[in-house]
N, C-alpha and C positions, 0 to 999 in steps of 0.2 A: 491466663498467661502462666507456663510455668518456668516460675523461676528460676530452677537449676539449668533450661537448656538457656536460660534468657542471661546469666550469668557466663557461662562458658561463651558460649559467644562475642562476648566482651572482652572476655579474653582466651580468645581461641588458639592464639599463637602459642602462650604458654600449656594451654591443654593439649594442643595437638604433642608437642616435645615431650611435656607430660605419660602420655599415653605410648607415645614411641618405645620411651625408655621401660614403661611397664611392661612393654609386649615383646622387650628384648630380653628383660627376666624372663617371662615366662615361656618365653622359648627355649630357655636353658632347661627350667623346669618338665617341659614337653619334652626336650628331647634327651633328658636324663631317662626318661622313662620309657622311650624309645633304642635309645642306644640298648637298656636293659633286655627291651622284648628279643634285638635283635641278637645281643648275646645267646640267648637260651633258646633262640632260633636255630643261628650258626651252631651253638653247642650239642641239638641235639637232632639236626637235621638226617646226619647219614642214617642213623640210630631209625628215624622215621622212612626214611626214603630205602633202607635194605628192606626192610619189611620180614626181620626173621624173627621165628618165634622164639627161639634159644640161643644164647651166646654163650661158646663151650669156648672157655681160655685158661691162660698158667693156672695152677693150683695157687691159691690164697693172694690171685692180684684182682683189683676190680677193672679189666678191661684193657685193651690198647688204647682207647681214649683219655686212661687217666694217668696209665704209666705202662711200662714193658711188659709185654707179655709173649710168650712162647709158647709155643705147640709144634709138636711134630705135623709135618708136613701129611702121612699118612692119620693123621687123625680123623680125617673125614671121613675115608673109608670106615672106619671103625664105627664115625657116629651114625653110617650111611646103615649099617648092619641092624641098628634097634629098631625096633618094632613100631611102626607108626610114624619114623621116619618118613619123610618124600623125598625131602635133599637139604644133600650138606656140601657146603661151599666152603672153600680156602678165600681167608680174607686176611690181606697183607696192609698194614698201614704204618706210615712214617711222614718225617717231612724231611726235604731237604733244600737246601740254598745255593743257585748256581749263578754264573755270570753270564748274559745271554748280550753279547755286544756290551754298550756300554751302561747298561743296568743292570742289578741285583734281581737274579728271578729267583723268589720265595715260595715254594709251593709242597701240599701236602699230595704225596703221593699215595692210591688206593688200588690195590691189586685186585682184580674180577678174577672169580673164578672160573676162566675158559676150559671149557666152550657151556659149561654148564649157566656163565654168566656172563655176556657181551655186551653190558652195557643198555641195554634196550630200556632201563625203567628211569634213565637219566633224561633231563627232562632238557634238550638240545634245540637249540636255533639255528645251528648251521649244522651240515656231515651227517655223518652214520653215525652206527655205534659200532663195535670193533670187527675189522672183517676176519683177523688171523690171531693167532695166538701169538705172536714173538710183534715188536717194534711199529705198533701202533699206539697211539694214546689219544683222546678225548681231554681239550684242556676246557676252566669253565673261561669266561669274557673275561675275569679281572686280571687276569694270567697275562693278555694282552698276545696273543700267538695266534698268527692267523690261521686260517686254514690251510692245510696243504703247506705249511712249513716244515724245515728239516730244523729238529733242534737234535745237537748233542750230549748226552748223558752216562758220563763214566767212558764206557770203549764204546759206545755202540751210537749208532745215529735212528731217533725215534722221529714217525712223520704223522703229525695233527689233523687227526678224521675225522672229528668232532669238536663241535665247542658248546658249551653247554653255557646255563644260565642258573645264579642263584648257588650254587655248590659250593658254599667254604666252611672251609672247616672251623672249629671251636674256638680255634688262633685268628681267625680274619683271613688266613689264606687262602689262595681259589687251592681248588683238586685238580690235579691229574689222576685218569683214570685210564691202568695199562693192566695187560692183563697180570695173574700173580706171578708167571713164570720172570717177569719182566721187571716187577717189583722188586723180586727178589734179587735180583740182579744187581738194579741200582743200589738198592740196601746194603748191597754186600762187596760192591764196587771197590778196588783195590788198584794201587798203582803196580804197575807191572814189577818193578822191582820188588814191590813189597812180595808178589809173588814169587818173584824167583827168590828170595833168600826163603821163604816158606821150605819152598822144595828143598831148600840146600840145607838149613834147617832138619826137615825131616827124614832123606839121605842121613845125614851125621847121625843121628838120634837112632835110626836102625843100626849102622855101626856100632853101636854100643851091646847091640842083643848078643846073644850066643849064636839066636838062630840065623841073624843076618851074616854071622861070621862066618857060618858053615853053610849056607844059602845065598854064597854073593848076589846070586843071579834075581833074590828076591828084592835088593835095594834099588834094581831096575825100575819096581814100580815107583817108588816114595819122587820121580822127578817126574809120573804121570801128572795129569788134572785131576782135583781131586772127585770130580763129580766119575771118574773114572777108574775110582778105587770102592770096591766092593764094601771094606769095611766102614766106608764114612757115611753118613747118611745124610739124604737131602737137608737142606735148610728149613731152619723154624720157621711157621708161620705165625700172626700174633692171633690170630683166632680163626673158629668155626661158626659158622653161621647155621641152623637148624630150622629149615622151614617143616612142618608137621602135615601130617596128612591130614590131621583134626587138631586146633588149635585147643578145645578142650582137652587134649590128652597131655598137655603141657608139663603137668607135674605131675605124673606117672611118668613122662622120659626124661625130665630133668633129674627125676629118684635116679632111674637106671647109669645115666651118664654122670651123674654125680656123684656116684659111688664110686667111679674111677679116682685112684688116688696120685691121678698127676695134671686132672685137670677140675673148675669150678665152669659152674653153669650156672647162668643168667635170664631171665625173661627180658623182653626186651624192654617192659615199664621197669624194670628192674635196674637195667643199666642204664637206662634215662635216671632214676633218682639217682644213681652211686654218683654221677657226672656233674647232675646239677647239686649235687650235695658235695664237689668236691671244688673244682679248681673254678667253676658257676656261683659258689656260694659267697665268698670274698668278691669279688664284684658287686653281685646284687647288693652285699651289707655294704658300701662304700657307694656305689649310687643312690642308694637309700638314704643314707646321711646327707647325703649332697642335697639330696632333693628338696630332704627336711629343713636344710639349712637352708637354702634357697627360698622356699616358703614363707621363712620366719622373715627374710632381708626384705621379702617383697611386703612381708604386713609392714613391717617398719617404714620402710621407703613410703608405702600408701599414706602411711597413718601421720607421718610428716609432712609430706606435699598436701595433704587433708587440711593437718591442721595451720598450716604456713598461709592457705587458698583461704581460710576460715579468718586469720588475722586481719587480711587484708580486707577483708568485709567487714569487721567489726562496727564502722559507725553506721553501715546501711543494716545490718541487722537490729543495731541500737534503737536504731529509725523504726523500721518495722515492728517490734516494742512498744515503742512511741505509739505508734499509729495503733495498737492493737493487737497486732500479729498474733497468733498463738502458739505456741511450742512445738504444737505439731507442723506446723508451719514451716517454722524455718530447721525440723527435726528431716525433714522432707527433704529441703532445699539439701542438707549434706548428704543424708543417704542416700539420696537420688543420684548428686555427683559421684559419690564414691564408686556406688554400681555402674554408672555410665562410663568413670573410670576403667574399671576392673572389665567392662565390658567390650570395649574399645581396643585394651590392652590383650586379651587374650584374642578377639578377631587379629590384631596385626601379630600374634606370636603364630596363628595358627597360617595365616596366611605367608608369612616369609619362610618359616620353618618348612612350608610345602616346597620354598626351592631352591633351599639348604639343604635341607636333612638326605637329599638323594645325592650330595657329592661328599658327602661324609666317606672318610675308606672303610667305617667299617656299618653293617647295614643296620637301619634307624628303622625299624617301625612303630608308626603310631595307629592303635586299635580306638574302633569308637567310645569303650568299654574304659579308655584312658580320658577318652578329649569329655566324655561326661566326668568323671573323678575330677581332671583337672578343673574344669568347668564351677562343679560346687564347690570344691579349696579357693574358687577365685570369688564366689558369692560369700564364704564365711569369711576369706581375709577382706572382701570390700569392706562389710558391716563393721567386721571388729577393725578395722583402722580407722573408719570415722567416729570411732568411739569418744578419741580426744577434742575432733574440731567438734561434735555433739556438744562435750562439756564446757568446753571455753563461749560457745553458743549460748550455751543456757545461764553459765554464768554473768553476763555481759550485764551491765547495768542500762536503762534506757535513756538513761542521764546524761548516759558518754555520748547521744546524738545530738545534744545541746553542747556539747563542748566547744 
């Protein structure tokens, strides 16, 4: 007969409550660790899914993903030019926040570079990937836009070809993905007035020249568009993207293009560490903490319901004493419970946590590689929480069963 299952039994009501509560720590603990993977998922998904070998952006910024960065629009062509080159893509990213009926739409916008890049390596459950160059867009499911919707953005009305699955960005936001001509667009989206005192604006300011004085007919232009003025140049992009004809010639063209003294170049494991070593790193240390802390509550919590379970036995242990019993005996009897505890508890953390963790907003994965870790933290905190009801065990007089 063994005694620990013949114990619980007896009081199964308590153990069952018991065991709930344990399994409701350790599903915070599970999904601390989850919510984490998920972070550095979402963080470094795009990073994974462009698939380029070199990331050419501002001189001395680490990336669009970590903060602003700028390049000229013609910089591709330039990177297209080196040697070993296969292709260089315009790559536009930002986020922005609009009102879509009576919801807050939050979403990062990601500009392809057409026709060179239509979307095709996104990984879609419903639509295409983009057929034209101008006011198409691919939104992912959390976006919540159906197919074949018309949403508005800035002056223009864009229509949803695509919906994709899994795509958010570093922030929890789903992507939109339009091409860059369109990105840039919304990026740079301006109210009409603000346009028109622009022009009116830069009219005044050529009145100031000598040449505008003696050239009226040149201030004609300053109230064109400016994408229609010779001297302005297209809009920044925030990077270039370098797929290689050979991936080992990596740093032999990151030399050449990094000698340019107005932009930095990145591998792509490269800008994966800057990311997670940047706005990735302060989360993980603060889940970390959690978790730790978490851990400690649930040895305490064990090691008190342990030793609480252990009082109330005291004159059948006393008894068994009496009769004999030997140390290992009733050494048995609590570690047994204690693991039966710990083990109970993490079956129901692992089993509710499977149909929680999927309506979490931001995505939870839990790796086998965690549920073993977690798994052993639960066999060294069983042991070391029946440490106390062990000693109160051992200490017990057999006298007290005559009391």
């Amino acid at each position: 007969m063994n005694l620990a299952i013949k114990d619980i039994s007896y009081n199964i009501g308590r153990f069952v409550l018991t065991a709930v509560g344990i399994g409701m720590l350790l599903m915070v603990v599970m999904g601390m660790g989850g919510i984490y993977r998920g972070v550095v998922e979402d963080a470094t998904l795009l990073i994974d899914r462009l698939d380029a070998d070199l990331w050419v952006v501002q001189r001395s910024t680490r990336g669009p993903f970590a903060e602003i960065s700028r390049v000229p629009a013609k910089l591709s062509d330039r990177a297209l030019a080196v040697p070993g080159v296969r292709v260089a893509r315009e790559f536009v990213y930002h986020t922005i926040q609009r009102q879509d009926g009576d919801r807050v739409l939050r979403m990062a916008v990601l500009g392809l570079s057409w026709p060179t890049d239509k979307g095709d390596w996104i990984p879609l459950v419903e639509g295409r990937p983009l057929g034209q160059s101008r006011f198409e867009l691919i939104a992912d499911q959390t976006l919540k836009l159906p197919l074949g919707k018309q949403i508005e953005i800035g002056n223009e009305v864009y229509q949803v070809v695509g919906i994709s699955r899994g795509m958010i960005s570093s922030a929890g936001d789903g992507i939109a993905f339009l091409s860059s001509a369109d990105a840039l667009a919304v990026q740079l989206d301006v109210p009409g007035e603000a346009v028109r005192l622009e022009r009116a604006a830069r009219e005044s300011r050529g009145r100031l020249f000598d040449v505008g004085i003696q050239q009226p007919a040149l201030l004609e232009n300053a109230t064109r568009q400016s994408g229609q003025l010779p001297a302005i140049a297209r809009p920044s992009i925030s990077a270039v993207l370098v797929t290689l004809e050979h991936p080992s010639d990596a740093k032999a063209v990151a030399e050449v293009i990094g000698g340019w003294t107005d932009v930095t170049v990145y591998t792509a494991d490269e800008q994966r560490n800057l990311l997670l070593k940047g706005s990735v790193e302060k989360v993980r240390s603060q889940i970390g903490l959690f978790r730790i802390l978490l851990t400690i509550i649930a040895t305490i919590i064990m090691a008190l319901i342990l030793y609480t379970l252990t009082l109330d036995k005291l004159h059948s242990i006393a008894l068994l004493k009496l009769i004999g019993a030997s140390n290992s005996v009733l050494l048995g009897l609590i570690l047994q419970q204690a693991l039966i505890l710990g083990a109970s508890g993490f079956a129901i953390a692992y089993v509710v946590g499977q149909q929680i963790f999927p309506k979490f907003p931001r995505r939870v994965i839990i790796t086998s590689e965690d549920l073993i870790q977690l798994a052993a933290i639960v066999f060294v905190i069983s042991i070391a929480s029946s440490g106390l009801g062990v000693w109160k065990a051992m200490v017990v007089s057999p006298n007290e069963a005559l009391a």
